[in-house]
C-alpha positions in Angstrom: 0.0 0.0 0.0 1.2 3.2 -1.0 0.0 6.7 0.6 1.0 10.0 -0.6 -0.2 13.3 1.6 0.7 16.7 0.1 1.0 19.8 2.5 0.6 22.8 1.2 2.3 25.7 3.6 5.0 28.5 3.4 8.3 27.7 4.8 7.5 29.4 7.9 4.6 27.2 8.2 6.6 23.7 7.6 9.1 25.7 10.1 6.3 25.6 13.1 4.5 22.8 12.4 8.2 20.5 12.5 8.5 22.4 16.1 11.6 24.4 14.8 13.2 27.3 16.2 12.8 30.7 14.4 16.2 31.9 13.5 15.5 35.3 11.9 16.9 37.2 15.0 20.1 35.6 14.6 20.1 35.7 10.8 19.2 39.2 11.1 22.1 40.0 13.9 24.5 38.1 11.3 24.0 40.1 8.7 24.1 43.1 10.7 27.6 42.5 11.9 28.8 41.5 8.3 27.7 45.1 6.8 29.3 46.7 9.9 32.7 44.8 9.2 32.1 45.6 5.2 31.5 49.1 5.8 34.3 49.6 8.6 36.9 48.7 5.9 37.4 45.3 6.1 40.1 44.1 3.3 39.5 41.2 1.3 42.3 39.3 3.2 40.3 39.8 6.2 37.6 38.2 4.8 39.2 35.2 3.8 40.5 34.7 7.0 36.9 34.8 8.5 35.6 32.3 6.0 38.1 29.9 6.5 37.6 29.9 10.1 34.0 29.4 9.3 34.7 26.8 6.5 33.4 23.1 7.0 36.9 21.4 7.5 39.0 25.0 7.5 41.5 24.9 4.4 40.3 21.8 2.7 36.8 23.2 2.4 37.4 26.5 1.7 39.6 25.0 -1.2 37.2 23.3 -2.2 34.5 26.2 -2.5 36.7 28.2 -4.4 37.6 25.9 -7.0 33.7 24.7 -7.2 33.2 28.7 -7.9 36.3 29.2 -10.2 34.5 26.1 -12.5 31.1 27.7 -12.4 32.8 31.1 -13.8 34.6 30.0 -16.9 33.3 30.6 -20.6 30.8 27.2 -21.0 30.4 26.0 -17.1 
């Protein structure tokens, strides 16, 4: 027997009804702090050194992000 149910709802809907905490304070705090650092001057070095501390696995991810992106920008990929 097979039994299919479609839900129709937002994703703040699916959000609640799962029971899942509303990040939007955070997300919004996040972003905040990002356009401070951006518009205090922060050089592009700066930068990488923030992402790589955020970077699944450090190096090795942030590796691999960059050639991922590199790919997606060259003539036909």
């Amino acid at each position: 027997m097979k039994v299919n149910v479609e839900v129709d709802c937002t994703p703040e809907e699916a959000r609640r009804l799962m029971g899942l905490p509303d990040l939007t304070p955070i997300h919004d705090a996040y972003i905040a702090k990002m356009r401070e650092a951006f518009d205090g001057g922060i050089r592009p070095e700066m930068f990488e050194n923030i992402v790589k501390n955020w970077a699944p696995m450090g190096e090795a991810g942030l590796s691999f992000w960059q050639r991922l992106f590199e790919a997606g920008t060259k003539p036909g990929g």
